[in-house]
Structure formats: structure tokens, C-alpha cells
N, CA and C atoms as an extended XYZ file, in Angstrom:
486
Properties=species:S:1:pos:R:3:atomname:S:1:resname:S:1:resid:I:1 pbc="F F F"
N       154.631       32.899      149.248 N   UNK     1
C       155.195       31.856      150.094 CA  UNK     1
C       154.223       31.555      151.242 C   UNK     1
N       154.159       30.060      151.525 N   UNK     2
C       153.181       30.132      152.922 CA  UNK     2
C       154.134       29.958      154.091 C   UNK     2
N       153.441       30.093      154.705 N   UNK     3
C       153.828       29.951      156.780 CA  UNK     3
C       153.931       28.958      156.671 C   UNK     3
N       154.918       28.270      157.552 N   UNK     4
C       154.910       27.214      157.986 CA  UNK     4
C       153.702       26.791      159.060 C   UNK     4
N       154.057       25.394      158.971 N   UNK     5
C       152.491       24.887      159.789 CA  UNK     5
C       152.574       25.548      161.109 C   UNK     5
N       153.809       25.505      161.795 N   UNK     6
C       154.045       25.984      163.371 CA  UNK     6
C       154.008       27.235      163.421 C   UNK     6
N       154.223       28.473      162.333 N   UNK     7
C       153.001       29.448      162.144 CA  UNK     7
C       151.945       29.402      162.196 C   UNK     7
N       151.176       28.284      161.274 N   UNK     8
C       149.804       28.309      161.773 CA  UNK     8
C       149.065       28.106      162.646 C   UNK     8
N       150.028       26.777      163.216 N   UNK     9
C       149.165       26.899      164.634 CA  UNK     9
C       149.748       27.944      165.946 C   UNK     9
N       150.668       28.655      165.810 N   UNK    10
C       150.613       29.517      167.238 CA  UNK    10
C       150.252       31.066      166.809 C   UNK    10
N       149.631       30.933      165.164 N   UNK    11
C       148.894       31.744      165.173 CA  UNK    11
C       147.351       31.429      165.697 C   UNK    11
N       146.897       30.169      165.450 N   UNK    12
C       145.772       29.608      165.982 CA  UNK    12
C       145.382       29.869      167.553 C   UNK    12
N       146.596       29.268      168.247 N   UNK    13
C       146.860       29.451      169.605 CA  UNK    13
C       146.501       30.662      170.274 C   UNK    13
N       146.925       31.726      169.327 N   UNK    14
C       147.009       33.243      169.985 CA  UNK    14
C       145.886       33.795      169.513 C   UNK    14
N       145.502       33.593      168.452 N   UNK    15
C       143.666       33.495      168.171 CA  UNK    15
C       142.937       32.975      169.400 C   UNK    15
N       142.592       31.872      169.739 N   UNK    16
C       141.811       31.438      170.747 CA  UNK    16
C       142.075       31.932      172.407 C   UNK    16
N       143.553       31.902      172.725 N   UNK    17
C       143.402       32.501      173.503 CA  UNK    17
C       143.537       34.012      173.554 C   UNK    17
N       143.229       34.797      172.431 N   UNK    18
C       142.569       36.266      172.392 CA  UNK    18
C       140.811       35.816      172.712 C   UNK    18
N       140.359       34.977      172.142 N   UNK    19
C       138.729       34.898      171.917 CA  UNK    19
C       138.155       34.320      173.464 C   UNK    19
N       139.108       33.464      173.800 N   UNK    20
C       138.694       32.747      175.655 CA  UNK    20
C       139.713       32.785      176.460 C   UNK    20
N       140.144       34.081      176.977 N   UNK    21
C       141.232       34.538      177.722 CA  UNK    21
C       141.376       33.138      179.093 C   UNK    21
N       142.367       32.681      179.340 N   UNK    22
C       142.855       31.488      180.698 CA  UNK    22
C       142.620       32.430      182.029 C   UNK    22
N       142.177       31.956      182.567 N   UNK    23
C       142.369       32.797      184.483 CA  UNK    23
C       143.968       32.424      184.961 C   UNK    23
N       144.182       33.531      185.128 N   UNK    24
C       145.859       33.616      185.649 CA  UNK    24
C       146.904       33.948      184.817 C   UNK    24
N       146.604       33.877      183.155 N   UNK    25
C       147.471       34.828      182.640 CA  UNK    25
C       147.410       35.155      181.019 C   UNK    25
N       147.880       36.302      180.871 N   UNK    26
C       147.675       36.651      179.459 CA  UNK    26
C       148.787       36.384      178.551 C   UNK    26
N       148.569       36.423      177.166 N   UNK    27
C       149.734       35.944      176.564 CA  UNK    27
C       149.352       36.958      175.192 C   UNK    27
N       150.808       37.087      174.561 N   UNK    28
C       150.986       38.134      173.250 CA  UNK    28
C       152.426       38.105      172.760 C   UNK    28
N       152.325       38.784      171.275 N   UNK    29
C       153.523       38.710      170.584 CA  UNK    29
C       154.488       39.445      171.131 C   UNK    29
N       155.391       39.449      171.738 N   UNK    30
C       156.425       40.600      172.046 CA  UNK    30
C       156.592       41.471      170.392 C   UNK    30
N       156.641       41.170      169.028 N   UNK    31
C       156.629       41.692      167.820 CA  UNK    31
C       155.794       41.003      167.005 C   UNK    31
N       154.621       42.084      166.452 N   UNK    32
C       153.831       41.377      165.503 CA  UNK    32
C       154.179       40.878      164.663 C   UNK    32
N       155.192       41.151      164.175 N   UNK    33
C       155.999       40.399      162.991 CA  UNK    33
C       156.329       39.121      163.519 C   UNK    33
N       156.592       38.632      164.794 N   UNK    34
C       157.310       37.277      164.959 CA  UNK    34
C       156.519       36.525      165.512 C   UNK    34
N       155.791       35.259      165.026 N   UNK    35
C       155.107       34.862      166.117 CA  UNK    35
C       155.823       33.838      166.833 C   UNK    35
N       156.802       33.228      166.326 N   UNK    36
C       157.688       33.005      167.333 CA  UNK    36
C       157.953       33.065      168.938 C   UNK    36
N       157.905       34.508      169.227 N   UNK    37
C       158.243       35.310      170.397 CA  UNK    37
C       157.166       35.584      170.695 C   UNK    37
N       156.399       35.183      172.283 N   UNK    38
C       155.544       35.574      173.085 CA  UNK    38
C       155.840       36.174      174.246 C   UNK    38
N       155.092       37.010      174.608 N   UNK    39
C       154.919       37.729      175.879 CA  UNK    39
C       153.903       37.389      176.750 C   UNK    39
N       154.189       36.551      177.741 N   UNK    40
C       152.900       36.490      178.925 CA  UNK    40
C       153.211       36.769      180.236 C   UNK    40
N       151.980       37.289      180.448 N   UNK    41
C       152.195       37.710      181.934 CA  UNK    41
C       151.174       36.755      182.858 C   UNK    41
N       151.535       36.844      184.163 N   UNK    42
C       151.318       35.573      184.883 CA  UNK    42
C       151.029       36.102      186.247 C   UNK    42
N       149.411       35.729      186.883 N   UNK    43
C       149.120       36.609      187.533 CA  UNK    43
C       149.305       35.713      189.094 C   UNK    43
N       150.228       35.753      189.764 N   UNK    44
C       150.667       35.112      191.032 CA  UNK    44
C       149.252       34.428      191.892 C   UNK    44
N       149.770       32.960      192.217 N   UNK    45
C       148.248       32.199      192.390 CA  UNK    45
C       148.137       32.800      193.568 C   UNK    45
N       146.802       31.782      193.866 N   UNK    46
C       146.012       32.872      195.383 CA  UNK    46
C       146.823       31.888      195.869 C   UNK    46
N       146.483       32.162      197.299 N   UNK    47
C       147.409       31.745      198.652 CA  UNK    47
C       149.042       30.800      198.442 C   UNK    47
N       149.673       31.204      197.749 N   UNK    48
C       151.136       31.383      197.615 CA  UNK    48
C       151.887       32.531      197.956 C   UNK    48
N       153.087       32.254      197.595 N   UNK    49
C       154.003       33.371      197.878 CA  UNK    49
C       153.914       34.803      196.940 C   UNK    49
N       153.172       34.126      195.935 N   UNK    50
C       153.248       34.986      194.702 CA  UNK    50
C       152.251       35.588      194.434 C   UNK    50
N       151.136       35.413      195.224 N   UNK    51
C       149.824       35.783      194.725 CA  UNK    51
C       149.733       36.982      194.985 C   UNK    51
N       149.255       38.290      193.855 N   UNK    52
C       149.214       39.532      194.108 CA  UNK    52
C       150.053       40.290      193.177 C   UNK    52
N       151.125       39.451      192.924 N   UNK    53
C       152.352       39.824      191.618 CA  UNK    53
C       151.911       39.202      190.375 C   UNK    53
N       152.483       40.367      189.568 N   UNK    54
C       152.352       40.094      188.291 CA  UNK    54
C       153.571       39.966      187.568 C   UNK    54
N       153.765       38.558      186.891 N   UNK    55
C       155.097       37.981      186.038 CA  UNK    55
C       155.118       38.287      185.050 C   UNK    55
N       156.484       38.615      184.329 N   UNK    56
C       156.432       38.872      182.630 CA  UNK    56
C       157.427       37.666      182.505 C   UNK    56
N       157.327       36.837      181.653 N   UNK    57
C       157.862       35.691      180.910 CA  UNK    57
C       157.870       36.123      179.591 C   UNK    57
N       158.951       35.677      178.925 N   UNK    58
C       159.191       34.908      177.223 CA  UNK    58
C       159.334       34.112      177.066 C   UNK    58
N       158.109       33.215      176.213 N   UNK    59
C       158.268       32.198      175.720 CA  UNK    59
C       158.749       32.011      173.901 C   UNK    59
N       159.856       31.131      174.238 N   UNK    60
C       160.539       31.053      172.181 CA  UNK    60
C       160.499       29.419      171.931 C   UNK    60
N       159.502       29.843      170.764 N   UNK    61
C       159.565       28.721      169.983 CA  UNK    61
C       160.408       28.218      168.957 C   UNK    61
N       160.484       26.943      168.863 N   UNK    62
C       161.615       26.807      167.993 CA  UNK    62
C       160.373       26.496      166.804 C   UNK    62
N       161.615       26.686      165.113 N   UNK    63
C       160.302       26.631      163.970 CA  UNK    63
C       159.683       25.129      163.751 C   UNK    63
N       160.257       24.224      164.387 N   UNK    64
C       159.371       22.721      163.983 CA  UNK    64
C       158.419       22.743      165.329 C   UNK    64
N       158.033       23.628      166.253 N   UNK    65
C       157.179       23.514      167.006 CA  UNK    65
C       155.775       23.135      166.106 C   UNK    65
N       155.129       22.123      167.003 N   UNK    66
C       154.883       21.637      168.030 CA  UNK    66
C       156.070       20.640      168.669 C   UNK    66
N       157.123       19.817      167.190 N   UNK    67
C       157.878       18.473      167.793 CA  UNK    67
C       158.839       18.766      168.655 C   UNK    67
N       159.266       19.996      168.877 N   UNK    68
C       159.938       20.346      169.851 CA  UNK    68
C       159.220       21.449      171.075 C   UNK    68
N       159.864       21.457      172.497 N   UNK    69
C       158.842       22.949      173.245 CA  UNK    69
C       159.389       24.092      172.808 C   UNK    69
N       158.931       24.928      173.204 N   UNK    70
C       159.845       26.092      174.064 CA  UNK    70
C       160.461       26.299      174.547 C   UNK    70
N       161.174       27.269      174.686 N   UNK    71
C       161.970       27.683      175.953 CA  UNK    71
C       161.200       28.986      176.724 C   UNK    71
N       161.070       28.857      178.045 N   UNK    72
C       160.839       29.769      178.580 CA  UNK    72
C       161.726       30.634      179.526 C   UNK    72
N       161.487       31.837      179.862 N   UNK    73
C       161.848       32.801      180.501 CA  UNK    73
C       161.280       33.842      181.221 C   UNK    73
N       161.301       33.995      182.720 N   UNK    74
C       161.239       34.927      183.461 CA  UNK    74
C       161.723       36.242      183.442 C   UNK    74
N       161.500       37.434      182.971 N   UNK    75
C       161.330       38.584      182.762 CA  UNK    75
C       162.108       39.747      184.061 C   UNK    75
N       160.437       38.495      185.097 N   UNK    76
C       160.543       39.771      186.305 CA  UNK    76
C       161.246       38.959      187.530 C   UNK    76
N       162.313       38.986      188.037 N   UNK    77
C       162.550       38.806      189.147 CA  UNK    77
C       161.718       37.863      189.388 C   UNK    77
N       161.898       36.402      189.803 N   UNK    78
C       161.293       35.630      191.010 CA  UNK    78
C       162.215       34.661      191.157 C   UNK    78
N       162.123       34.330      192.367 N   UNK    79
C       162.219       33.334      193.541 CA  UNK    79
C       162.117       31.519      193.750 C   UNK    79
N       162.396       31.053      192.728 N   UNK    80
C       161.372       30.085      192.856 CA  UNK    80
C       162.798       28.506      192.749 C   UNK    80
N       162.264       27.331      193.396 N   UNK    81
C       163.120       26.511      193.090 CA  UNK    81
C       163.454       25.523      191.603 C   UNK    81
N       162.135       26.172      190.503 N   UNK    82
C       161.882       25.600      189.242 CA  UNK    82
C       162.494       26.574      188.299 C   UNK    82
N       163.029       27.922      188.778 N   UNK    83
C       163.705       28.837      187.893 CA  UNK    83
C       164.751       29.098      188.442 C   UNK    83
N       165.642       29.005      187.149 N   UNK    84
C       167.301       29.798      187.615 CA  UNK    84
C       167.396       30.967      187.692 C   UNK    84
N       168.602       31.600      188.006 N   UNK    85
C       168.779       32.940      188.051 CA  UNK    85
C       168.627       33.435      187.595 C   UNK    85
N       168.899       33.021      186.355 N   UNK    86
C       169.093       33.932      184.698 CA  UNK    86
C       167.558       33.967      184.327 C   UNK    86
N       166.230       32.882      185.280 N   UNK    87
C       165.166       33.451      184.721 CA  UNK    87
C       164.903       32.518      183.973 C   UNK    87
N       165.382       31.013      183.540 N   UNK    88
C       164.898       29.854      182.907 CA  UNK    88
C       164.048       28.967      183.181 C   UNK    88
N       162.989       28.636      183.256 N   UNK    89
C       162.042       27.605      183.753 CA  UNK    89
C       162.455       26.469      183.188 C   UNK    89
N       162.387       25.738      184.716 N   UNK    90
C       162.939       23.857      184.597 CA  UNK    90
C       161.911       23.365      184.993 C   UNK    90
N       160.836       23.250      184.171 N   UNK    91
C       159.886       22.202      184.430 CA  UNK    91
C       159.415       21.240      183.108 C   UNK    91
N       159.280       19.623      183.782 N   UNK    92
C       159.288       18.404      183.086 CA  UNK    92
C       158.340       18.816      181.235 C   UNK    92
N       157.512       19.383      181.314 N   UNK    93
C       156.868       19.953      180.350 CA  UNK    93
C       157.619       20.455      179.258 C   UNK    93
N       158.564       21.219      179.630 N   UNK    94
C       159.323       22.326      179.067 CA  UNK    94
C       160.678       21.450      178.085 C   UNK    94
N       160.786       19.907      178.659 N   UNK    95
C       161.744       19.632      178.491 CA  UNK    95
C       161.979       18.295      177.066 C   UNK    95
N       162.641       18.223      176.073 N   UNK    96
C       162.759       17.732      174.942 CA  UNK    96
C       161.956       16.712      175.247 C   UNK    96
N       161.253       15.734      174.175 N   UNK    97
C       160.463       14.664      174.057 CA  UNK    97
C       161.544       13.429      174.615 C   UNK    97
N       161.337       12.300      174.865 N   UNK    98
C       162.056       11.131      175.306 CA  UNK    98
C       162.634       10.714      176.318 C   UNK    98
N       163.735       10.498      176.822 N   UNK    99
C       163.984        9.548      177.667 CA  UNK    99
C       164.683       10.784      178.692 C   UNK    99
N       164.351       10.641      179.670 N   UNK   100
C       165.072       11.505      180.472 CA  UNK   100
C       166.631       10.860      181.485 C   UNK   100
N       167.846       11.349      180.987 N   UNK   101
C       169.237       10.731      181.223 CA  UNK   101
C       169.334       10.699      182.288 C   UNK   101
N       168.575       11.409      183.181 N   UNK   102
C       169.160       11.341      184.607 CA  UNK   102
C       168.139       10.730      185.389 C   UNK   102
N       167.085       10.063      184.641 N   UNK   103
C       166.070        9.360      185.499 CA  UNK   103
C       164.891        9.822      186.473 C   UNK   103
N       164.711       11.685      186.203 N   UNK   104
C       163.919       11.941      187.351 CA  UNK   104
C       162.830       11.730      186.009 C   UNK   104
N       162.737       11.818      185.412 N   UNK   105
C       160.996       12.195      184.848 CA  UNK   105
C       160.816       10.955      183.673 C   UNK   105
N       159.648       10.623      183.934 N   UNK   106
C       158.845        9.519      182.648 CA  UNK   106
C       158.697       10.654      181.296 C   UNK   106
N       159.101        9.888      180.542 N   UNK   107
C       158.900       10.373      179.103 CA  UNK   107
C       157.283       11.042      178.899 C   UNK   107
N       156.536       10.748      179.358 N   UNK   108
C       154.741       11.353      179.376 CA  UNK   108
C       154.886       12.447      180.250 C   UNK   108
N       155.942       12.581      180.677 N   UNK   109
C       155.936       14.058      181.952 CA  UNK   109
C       156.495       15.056      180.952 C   UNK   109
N       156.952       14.758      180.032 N   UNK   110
C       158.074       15.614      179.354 CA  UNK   110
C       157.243       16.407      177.883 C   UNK   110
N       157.930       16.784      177.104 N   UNK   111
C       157.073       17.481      176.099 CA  UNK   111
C       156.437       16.599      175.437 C   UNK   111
N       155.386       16.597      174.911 N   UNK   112
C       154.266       16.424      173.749 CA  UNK   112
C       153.972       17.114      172.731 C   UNK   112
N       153.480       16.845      171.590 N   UNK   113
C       153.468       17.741      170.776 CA  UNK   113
C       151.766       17.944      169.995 C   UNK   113
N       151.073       17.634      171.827 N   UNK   114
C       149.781       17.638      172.333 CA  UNK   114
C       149.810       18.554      173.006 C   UNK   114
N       150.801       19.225      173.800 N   UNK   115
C       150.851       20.527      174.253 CA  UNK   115
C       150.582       21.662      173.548 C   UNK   115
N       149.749       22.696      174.648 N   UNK   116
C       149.827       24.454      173.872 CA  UNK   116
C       150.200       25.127      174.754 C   UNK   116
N       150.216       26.498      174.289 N   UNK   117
C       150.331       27.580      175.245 CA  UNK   117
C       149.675       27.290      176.332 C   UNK   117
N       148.153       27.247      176.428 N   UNK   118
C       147.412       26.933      177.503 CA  UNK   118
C       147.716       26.296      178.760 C   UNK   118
N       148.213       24.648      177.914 N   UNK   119
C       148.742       24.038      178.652 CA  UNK   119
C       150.230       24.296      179.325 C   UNK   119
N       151.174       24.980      178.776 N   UNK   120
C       152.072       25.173      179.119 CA  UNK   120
C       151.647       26.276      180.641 C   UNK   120
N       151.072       27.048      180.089 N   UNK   121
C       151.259       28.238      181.208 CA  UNK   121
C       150.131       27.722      182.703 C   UNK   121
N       149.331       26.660      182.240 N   UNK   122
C       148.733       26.028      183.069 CA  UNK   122
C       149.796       25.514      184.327 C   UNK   122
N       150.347       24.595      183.561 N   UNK   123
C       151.723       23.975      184.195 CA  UNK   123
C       152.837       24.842      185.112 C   UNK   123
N       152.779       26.056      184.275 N   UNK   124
C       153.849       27.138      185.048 CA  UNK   124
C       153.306       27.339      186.281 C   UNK   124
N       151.848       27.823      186.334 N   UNK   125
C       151.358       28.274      187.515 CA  UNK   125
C       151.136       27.610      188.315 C   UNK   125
N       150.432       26.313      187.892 N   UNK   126
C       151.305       24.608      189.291 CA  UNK   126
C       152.015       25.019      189.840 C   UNK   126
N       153.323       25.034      189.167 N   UNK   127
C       154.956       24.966      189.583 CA  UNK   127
C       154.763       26.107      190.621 C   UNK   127
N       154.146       27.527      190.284 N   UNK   128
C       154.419       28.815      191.215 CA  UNK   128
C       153.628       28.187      192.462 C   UNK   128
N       152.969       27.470      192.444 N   UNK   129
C       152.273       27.213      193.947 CA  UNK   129
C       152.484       25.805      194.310 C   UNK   129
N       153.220       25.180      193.643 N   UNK   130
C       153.928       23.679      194.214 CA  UNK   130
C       155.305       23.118      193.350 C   UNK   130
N       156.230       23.720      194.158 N   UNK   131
C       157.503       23.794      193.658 CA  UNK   131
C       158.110       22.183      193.472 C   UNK   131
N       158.703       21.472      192.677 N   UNK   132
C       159.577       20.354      192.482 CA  UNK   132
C       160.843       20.724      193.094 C   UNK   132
N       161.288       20.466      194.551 N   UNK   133
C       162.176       20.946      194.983 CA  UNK   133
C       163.091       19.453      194.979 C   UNK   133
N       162.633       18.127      194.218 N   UNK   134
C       163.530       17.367      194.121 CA  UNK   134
C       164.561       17.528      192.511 C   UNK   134
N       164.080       18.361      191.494 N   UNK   135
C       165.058       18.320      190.748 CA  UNK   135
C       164.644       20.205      190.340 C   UNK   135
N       165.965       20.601      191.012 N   UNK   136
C       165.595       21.905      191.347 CA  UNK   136
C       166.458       22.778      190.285 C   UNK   136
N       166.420       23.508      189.572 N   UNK   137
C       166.858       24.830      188.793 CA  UNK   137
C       167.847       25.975      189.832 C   UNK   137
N       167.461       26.223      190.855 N   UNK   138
C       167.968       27.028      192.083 CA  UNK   138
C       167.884       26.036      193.233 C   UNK   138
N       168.774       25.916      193.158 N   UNK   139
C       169.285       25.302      194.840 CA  UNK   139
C       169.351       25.600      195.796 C   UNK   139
N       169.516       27.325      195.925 N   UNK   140
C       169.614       28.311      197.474 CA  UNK   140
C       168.030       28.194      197.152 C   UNK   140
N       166.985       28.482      196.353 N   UNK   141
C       165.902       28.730      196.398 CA  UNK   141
C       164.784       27.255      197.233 C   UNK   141
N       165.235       25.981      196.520 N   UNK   142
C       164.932       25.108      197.100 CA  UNK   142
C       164.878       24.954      198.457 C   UNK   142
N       166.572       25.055      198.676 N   UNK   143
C       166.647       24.626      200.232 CA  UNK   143
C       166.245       25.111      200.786 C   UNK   143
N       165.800       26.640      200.721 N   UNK   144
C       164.909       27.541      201.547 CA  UNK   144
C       163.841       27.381      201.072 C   UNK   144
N       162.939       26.878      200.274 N   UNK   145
C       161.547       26.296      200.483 CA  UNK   145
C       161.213       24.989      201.626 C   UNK   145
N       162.402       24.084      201.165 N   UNK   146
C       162.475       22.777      202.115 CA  UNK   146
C       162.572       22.995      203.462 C   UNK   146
N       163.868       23.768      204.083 N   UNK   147
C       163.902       24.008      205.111 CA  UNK   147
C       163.191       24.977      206.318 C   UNK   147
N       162.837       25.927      205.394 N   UNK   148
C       162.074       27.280      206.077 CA  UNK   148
C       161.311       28.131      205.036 C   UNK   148
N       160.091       28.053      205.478 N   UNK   149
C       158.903       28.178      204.235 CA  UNK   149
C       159.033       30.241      204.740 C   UNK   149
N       158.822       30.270      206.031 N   UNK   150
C       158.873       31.706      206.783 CA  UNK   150
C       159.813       32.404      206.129 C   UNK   150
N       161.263       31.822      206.359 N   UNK   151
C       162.341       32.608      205.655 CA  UNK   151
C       162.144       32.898      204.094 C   UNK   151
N       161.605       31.624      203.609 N   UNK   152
C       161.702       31.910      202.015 CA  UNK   152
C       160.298       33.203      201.578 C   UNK   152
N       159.594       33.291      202.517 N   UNK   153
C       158.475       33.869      201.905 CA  UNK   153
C       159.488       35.597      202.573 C   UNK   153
N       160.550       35.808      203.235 N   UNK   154
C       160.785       37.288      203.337 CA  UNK   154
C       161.593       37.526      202.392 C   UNK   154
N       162.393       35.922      201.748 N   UNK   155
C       163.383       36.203      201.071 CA  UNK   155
C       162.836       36.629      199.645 C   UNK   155
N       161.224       35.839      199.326 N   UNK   156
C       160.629       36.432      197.869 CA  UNK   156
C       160.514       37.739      198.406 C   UNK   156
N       159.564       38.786      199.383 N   UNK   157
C       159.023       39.510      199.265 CA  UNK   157
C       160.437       40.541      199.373 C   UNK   157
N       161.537       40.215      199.743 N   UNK   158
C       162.551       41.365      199.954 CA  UNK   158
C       162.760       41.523      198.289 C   UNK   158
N       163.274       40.600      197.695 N   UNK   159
C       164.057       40.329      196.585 CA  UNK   159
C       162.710       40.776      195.422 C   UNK   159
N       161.491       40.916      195.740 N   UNK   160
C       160.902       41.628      194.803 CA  UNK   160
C       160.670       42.705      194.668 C   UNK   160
N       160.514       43.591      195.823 N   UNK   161
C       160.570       44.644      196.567 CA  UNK   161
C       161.783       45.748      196.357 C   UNK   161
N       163.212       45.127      196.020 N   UNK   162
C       164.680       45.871      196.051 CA  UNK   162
C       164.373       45.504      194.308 C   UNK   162
């Protein structure tokens, strides 16, 4: 039996970026058996809140990937106004191909099926050092970016710290 094509390419994917590792984060199978299921870790940008920490995310593909994204997930604890509690990343990238219902994002902001890993985790680490606090995932997290940058930076370092 063969692999499907979206086997082949995020076996491709995980080939190349084994051969030309990205600056800022690594990526791998959580099970060699699945390539499906990735594991990356995400190395907190310089002069942010985050820089110095190291993130574990899961990213799951669905099997007609590329025509659909991922879903991603936060692992380790963070802070941020583009992730929910539960650890879901809400960014325009991440999000089904077409028309967006509620009007914040142009269809070219949204998934492609010109996107990779690369690009995806490129995008994540944007987000960790310039938050979309107009269509926000966490709302206590937002408003404390918007309102008080001081407070939010004791509220990451407590809440990573406990």
C-alpha cells in the first residue's frame, strides 16, 4: 500500500528541516509511527517576554493536509493573547482556507496550501513577540498586554515559574 501524498510531504518537511535546522525552533515526531503528530519546541524570541524559555507545542495534521492546516497546541504553560487556556493557537495562518465570518482576516491571511512547517512555526514566533490583541484567544491575557505591558510581563514570569 502507498502513503498518502500528505505523508509524503510531511515526511519531506521533516527531512529538510532535519538537514537545515530554522533558528528558534526544532520540530519531530512525537511517534515514529505517526507522522501526523509533531513535536516542536520553540525557543522564546530575544527581547520579549519569552525569550530564554523553551516551548513544547503539538502540531496535528489532518490526512488531506496540505488543503487543510493544523491544529496547534501549547504543551508548556504560556501567557499569551493568541493562545487559550487549554493551549490552542489562534492565529490567521492556522485557520481554514476562505472567507473569514466574522470579518477580521482576508482570505490570503488564512491557510494556504503553500504553507509548511517552516512557515507555520515562523508565524508562531511573530505572534510570541507581536501579539494580535485585536482578535484575541485569551482576553485576561490581552487586556493585560494592552493595558499594562509591566504587569503582564510579572504575570508571564509568575505563571511560568509556579
Amino acid at each position: 500500500m502507498t502513503e498518502p501524498q500528505s505523508a509524503l510531504l510531511l515526511r519531506r518537511q521533516l527531512a529538510e528541516l532535519n538537514k537545515n535546522p530554522v533558528e528558534g525552533f526544532s520540530a519531530g515526531l512525537i511517534d515514529d509511527n505517526d507522522l501526523y503528530r509533531w513535536e516542536v519546541l520553540i525557543i522564546g524570541p530575544p527581547d520579549t517576554l519569552y525569550e530564554g524559555g523553551v516551548f513544547k507545542a503539538h502540531l496535528t495534521f489532518p490526512r488531506d493536509y496540505p488543503l487543510r492546516p493544523p491544529k496547534m497546541k501549547f504543551i508548556t504553560d504560556i501567557w499569551h493573547p493568541n493562545v487559550d487556556k487549554s493551549g490552542d493557537v489562534c492565529i490567521s495562518i492556522l485557520h481554514e482556507p476562505g472567507e473569514d465570518k466574522y470579518g477580521y482576516e482576508k482570505p490570503e491571511e488564512r491557510w494556504l496550501p503553500i504553507h509548511t512547517v517552516e512557515t507555520i512555526m515562523i508565524s508562531v514566533i511573530s505572534m510570541l513577540a507581536d501579539p494580535n490583541g485585536d482578535s484575541p484567544a485569551n482576553v485576561d491575557a490581552a487586556k493585560e498586554w494592552r493595558e499594562d505591558r509591566h504587569a503582564c510581563s510579572y504575570t508571564f514570569f509568575f505563571r511560568v515559574s509556579n
